[in-house]
N, C-alpha and C positions, 0 to 999 in steps of 0.2 A: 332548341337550336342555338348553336354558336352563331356569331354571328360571320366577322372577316374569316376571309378561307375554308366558310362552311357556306351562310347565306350570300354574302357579297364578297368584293375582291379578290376573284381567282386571282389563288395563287398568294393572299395574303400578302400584298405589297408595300399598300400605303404606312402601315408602322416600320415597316424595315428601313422601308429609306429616309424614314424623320430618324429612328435611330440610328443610322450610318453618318447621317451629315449632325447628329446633335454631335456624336463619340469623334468625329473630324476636327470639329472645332474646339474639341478640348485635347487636340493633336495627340487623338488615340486612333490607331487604324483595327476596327475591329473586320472579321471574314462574314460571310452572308451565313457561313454554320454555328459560329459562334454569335449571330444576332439572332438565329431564328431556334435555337434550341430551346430556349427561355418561352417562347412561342403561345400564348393563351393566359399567360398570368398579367395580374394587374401590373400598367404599365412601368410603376416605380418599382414594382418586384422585379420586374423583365431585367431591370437596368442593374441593380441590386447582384442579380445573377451572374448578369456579364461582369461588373465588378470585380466577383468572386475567381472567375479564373483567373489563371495564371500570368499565365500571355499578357490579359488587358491590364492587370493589377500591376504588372510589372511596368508593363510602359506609364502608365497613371503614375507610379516612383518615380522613375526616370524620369519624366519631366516637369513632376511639381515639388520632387526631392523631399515628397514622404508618403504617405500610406493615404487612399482616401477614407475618405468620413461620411457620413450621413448627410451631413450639409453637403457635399459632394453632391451623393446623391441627389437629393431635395433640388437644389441649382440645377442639376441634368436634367431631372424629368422637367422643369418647367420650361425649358429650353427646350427639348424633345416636344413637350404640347403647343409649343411655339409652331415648330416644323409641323407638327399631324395638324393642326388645325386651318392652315396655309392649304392644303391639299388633299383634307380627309371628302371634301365634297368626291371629289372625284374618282376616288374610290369605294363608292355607294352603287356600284351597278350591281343585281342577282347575278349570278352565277347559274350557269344555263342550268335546267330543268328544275332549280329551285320554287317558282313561283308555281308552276303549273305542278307540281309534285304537292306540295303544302296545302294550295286550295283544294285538292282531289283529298287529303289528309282529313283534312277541316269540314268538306261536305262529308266526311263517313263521323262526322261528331269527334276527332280530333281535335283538343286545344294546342295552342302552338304558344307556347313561352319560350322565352329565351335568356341565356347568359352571356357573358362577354368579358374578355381584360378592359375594355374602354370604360374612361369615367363614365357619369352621366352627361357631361357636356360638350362630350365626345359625341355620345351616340343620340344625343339631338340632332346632330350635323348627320350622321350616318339613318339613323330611320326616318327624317326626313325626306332622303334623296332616296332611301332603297322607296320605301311608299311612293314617291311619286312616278316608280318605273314598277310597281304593282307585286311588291313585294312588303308584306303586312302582316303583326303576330298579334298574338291576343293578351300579351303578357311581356314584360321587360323587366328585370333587374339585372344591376352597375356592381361593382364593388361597393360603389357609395351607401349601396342598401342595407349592406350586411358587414357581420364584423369583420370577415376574411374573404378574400375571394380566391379564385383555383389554387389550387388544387382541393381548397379544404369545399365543404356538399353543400353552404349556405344559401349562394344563389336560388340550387334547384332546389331548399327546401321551400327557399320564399316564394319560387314559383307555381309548387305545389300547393301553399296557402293560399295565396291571389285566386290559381282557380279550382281551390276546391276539390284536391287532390288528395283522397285518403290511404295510398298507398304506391311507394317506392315503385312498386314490381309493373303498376300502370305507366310507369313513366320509361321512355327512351330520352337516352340526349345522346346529340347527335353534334361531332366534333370535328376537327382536322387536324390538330395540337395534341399532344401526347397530356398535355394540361389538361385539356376537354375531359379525353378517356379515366386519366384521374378523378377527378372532378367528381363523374358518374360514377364511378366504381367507392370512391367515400361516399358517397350518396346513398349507395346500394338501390342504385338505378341499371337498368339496361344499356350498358356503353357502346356507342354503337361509334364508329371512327368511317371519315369518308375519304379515301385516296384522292380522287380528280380534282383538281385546284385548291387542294393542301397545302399549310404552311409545311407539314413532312415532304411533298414533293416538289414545291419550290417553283414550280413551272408557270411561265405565262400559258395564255391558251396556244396564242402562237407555237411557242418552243412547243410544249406538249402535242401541237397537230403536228410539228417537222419531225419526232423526235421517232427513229427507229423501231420497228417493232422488239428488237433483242435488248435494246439501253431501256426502253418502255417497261420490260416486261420486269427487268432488272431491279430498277428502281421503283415499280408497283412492289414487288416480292420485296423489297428493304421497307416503303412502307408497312404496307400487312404486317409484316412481323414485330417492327417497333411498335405498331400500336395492339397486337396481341399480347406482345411481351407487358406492356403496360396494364394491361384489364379487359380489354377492349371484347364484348359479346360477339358480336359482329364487328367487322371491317369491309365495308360497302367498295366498289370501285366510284359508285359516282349517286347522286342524290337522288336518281332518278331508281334507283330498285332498294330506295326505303319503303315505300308500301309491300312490296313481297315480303321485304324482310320483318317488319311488324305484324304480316299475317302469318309468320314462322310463329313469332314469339307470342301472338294469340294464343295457337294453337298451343303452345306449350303452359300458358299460364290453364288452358281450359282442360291439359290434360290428352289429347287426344295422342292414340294409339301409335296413328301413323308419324309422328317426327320424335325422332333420337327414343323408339319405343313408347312413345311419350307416360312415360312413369317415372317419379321418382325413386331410386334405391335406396331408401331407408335400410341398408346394411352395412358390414362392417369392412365390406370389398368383396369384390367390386361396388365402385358407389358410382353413384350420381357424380359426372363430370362435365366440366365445362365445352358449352359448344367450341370453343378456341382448341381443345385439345382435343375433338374429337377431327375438327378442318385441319388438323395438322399431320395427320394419316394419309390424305388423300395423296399427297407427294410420294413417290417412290423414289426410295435409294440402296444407293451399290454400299455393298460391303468392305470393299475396297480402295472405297473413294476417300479421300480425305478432307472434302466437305463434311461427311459420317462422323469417318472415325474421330477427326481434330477438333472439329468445327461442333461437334453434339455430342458423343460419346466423351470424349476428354475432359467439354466443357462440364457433360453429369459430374462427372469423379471428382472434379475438384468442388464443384457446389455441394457436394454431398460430406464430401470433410470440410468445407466450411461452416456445413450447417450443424456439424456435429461438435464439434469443435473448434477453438481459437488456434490450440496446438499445430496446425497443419503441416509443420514440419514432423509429425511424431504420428502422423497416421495417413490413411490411405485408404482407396475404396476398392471393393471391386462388385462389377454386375457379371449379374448368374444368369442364363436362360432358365424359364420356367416358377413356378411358383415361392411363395416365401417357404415354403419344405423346405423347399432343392438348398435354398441357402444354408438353412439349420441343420441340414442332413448336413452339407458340403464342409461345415463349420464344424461340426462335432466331428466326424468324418480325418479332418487331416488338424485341427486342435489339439486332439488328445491323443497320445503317442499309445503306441500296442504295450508302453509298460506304466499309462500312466493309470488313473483312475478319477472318475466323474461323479460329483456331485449334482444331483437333480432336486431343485426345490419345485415342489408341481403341486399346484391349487385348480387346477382345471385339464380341460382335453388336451391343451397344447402344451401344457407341462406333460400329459401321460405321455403326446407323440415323442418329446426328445426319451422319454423311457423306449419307446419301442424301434426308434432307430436308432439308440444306442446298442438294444439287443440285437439289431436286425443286422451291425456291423460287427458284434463281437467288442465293442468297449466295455472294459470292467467298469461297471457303474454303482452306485448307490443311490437313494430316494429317500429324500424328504418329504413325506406326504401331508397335504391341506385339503379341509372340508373347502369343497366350491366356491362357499359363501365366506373363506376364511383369506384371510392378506397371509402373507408369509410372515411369519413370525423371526425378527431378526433375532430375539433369545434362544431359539430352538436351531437356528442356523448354526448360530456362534457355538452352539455346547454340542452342535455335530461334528465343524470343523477341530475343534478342541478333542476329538472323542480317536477322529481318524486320520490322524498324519499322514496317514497315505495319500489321500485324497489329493490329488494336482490341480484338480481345473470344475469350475462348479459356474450352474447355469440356471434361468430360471427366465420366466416370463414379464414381460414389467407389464403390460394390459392384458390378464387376458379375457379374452371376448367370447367363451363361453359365458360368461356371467357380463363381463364390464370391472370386472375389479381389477384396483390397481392396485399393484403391490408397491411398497416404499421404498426407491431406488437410494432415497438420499440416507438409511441407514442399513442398508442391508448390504451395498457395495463396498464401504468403507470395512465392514466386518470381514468381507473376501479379500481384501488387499492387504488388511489387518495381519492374515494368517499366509500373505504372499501365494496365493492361487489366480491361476487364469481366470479372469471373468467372462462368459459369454452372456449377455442378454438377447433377448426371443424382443426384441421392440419391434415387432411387426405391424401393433396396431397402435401404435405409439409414436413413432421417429415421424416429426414432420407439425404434428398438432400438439407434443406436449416437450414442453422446452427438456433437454436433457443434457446435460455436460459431460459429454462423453468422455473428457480426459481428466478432468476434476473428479469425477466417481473413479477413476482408473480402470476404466471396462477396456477389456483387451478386443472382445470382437461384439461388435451389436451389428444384428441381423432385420432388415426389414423387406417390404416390396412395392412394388409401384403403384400398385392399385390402392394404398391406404390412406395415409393424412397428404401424404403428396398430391392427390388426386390425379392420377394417371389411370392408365386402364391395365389390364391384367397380362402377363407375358414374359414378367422378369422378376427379380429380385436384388435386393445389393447387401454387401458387407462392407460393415466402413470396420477397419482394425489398426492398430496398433502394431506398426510397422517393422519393427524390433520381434515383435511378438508373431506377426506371420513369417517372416523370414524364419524362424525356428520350425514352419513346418512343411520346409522341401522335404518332399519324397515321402511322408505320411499319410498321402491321400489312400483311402480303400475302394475310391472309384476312380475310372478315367475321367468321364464327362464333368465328375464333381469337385475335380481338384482344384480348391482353392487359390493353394499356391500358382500352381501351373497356368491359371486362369491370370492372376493377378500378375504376373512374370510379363505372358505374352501382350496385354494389354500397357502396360508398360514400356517393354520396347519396339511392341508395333504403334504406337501413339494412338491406341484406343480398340487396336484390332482385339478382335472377340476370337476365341479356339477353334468355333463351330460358329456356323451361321445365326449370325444376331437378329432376333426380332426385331428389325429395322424399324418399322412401324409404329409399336411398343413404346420404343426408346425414344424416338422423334415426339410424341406424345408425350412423353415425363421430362422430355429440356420444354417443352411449354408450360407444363405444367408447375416444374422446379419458378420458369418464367412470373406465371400466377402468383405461386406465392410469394415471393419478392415482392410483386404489386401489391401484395395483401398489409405487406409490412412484416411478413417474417415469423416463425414460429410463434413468437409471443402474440403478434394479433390474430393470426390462425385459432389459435388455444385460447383464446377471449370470445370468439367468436362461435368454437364448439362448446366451451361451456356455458354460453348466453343459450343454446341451440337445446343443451342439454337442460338447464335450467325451467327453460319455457315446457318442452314433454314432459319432464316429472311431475311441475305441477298441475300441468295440466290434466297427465290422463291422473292424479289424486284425485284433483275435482270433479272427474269423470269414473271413478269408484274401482282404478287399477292402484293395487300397492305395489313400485318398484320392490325387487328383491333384496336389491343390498341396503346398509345403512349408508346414509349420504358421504360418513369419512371417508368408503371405501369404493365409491360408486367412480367410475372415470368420467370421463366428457365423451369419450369414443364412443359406445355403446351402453344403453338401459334396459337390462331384464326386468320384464312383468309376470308376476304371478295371475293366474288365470280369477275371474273376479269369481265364480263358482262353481260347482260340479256341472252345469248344464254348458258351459262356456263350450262352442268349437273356434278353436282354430282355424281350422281348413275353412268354416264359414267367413268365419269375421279377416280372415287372411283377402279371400274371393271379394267381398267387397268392399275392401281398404282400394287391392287392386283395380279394380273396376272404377271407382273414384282417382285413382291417380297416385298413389303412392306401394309398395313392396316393403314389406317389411320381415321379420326372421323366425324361423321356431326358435321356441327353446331349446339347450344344450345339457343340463342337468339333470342327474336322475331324482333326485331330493323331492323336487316342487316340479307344478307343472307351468313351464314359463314360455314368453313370447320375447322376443329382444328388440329393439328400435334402434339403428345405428345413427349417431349424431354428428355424424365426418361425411364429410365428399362436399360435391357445389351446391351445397344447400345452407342456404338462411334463415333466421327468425321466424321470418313470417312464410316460411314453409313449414315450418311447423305449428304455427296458429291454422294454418288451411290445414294441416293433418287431425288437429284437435278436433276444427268443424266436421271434419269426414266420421271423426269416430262417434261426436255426438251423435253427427246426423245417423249413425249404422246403427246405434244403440237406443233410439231410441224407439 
């Protein structure tokens, strides 16, 4: 539990106004948004923060006619702890349904620990006063206790050693501050954020009981989202329906059937996705509204060539209805001109499919072909390009998830740019969990979809391209629905409008989920996290007598094929009670060997894959 704006001071008051009246006296006028966005970090960080902007920085010039300093700083907060300590008693009351909610918690063998921005001799003054109005935890750490306090996970881990605590996935913390939600989610704890007397919603109880059902509803919906957009598992209206909500996430740590299917998708997509992106479906929207199209559709396109690139003046995106096919069809499709000709380098099924919808369109094509188990060979590229000048535009898969092998983008793109040919990459199971520099390789169009490393659910698909290079293919399309160009045009000048009716639904789902990984910290910590994920299966099911199929240089982080441990092995068995325990996991895709696959992407952790290890010992033995 946090404490102000979670357990006591609805509404989070008593630091606000020591910082409004310390920041007066050093004749800085700071806003109640710009005090309270800082909101949960330790109090010299809070100050540190407002510092930092603009606004405050600039009057701070202006009238000490130079830049502050540290010592600045240092002089503020102690002046600040001047003001909270003058008035912090009396902001020690619980917050209604707090007390009776936690001791109901506690009799079910709930421990209740807590974090906080306040020092420790702040929060003598404050758990003093909440105790003696019958508000009591089993557990306290300060910043003072640990080396860093919010957003970085130190508190809760100290809290989890106090009592005894041997796993992340048992713990909820429970916040009001976009800090909080932080906090939990570097923790790899359950983040659970509470709307009603939030420092996010700012409201006395008073204002809050006057306050309109439409302005109410308004400003709850701005909460929710900020703190979904932040990590946040859950996002409660009020303290009093955390017990439901921890009998949700029981049920989900024990597996049961009935919530979100309760299984794990251990595949390669659709995966296992976060409850936040699955609560972000329930909302319906117009196609035509410009909430949609401006406000979510827009926002995807440009996050999508940000994430692909630095370049963003030199590409663009566009989303397709339907699966990541539809985009590779759509791509090869209005790409390659009726006179040019296609190079295919294919090491698995998704390299045969661009073979077969190139024939299925009539593209003069060519094939590079690779054993399953083999990378694309960049010397056998290069002496193909060299062989056939003809050749305009050449494509290939960078994961593919028949096997999990990845092929080497950073020398086999340079070799296509080399001989000036279009590049298309097939990065379906790739964009999002493996850093890729889309304008640095010089790929003309990379193709993925929503249900992948983005963790989104299944319905769409995107192209992010090279903007020069799609404008070369007005009027090439070989289908209507599938025309790239035509698709990218209309969305363009209708400010996000889609051709055909957009899986609204879908879409609304992947801006949270684009949201998620932001919170994660960005492809690079995403891909630290899949290979930590990947790391822990492999060796694990070794020590459990499966040998992955690939060798480690070629294996991805996306997904791990296993060869069957003997002739007696069934699948369909050992499939049946992976499931039944709580996890789905994939057949093999290869004719060679007889293989099983484990997908290492979607909202899954670590230590979902130490409980999938236990599942298999326990089936095997």
């Amino acid at each position: 539990m946090d404490w102000a704006g979670t357990a006591v001071d609805y509404g989070c008051f008593a630091p606000l106004h020591a910082f409004i009246r310390m920041f007066e006296e050093y004749h800085i006028n700071v806003t109640l948004e710009e005090t309270r966005r800082p909101m949960g970090l330790p109090k010299i960080d809070h100050i540190r923060e407002i510092l930092k902007t603009q606004r405050v920085s600039e009057q701070f010039s202006a009238h000490y006619r130079r830049a502050w300093t540290e010592t600045d700083v240092r002089e503020m907060n102690a002046k600040f702890e001047t003001y909270l300590f003058a008035t912090l008693k009396d902001f020690a009351s619980p917050i209604p349904r707090v007390v009776e909610t936690l001791d109901r918690l506690r009799a079910e063998g709930i421990k209740i620990g807590s974090t906080t921005g306040y020092t420790a001799a702040m929060m003598e003054i404050v758990r003093k006063g909440a105790a003696e109005q019958g508000y009591n935890v089993d557990n306290l750490v300060t910043p003072n206790d640990v080396p860093a306090g919010r957003p970085a996970p130190y508190m809760i881990y100290k809290n989890m050693l106090d009592l005894k605590i041997d796993s992340p996935r048992k713990v909820v913390k429970v916040g009001d501050t976009l800090a909080d939600i932080r906090e939990g989610v570097h923790a790899g704890v359950w983040s659970i954020g509470i709307v009603e007397g939030s420092n996010e919603m700012g409201l006395t109880e008073a204002e809050f009981a006057a306050c309109d059902p439409t302005t109410l509803a308004r400003l709850k919906s701005r909460v929710k989202a900020d703190m979904y957009a932040a990590g946040a598992d859950y996002v409660l209206n009020n303290i009093g329906e955390l017990p439901q909500c921890i009998d949700d996430i029981n049920r989900r740590l024990n597996m049961q059937p009935d919530v979100r299917g309760r299984y794990l998708l251990l595949t390669p997509g659709p995966l296992t996705t976060s409850h936040a992106v699955k609560e972000s479906m329930l909302q319906d929207w117009c196609t035509w509204d410009e909430d949609y199209n401006q406000g979510v559709v827009s926002v995807i396109r440009e996050k999508l060539v940000r994430l692909a690139t630095g370049k963003t003046d030199m590409y663009t995106s566009i989303l397709l209805q339907g699966s990541g096919t539809y985009c590779v069809e759509a791509t090869l499709g209005c790409a390659v001109p009726r006179d040019g000709k296609l190079l295919i380098a294919a090491n698995g099924a998704y390299g045969k499919r661009m073979v077969e919808i190139a024939d299925r369109l009539g593209i003069n094509r060519t094939v590079l072909t690779f054993q399953e188990t083999e990378q694309v060979a960049p010397e056998k590229l290069e002496e193909a390009l060299a062989a056939d000048p003809s050749i305009t535009h050449v494509s290939f898969v960078h994961c593919e998830t028949t096997t999990g092998i990845l092929n080497p983008l950073d020398t086999l793109c340079p070799i296509v740019k080399r001989f000036e040919k279009t590049l298309i990459v097939d990065a379906m199971s790739s964009f999002g969990g493996i850093p890729i520099d889309t304008a640095g390789l010089g790929i003309d169009f990379l193709v993925s979809s929503a249900n992948k490393c983005i963790q989104g659910v299944p319905g769409f698909g995107f192209v992010i391209a090279r903007t020069e290079t799609l404008k070369t293919c007005q009027g090439q399309a070989r289908s209507l629905s599938l025309d790239l160009f035509d698709q990218w045009e209309t969305m363009e000048k209708g400010g996000g409008k889609w051709r055909f009716t957009s899986p609204t639904h879908v879409v609304r789902a992947f801006a949270q989920a684009l949201c998620e990984l932001e919170a994660e910290g960005g492809i690079a910590a995403r891909h630290e996290r899949y290979k930590q994920n990947q790391r822990i299966l492999s060796e694990g099911m070794r020590s459990l007598g499966f040998r992955p199929l690939l060798p480690d240089p070629a294996q991805s982080p996306i997904i791990t094929s296993f060869l069957y441990p003997d002739k007696n092995f069934s699948f369909k068995t050992f499939y049946n009670r992976l499931k039944a325990l709580g996890f789905v996991i994939y057949p093999g895709k290869i004719s060679q060997a007889d293989t099983f696959r484990i997908g290492n992407i979607g909202d899954v952790r670590p230590e979902d894959f130490r409980d999938l290890l236990d599942a298999v010992r326990a089936i095997s033995e």
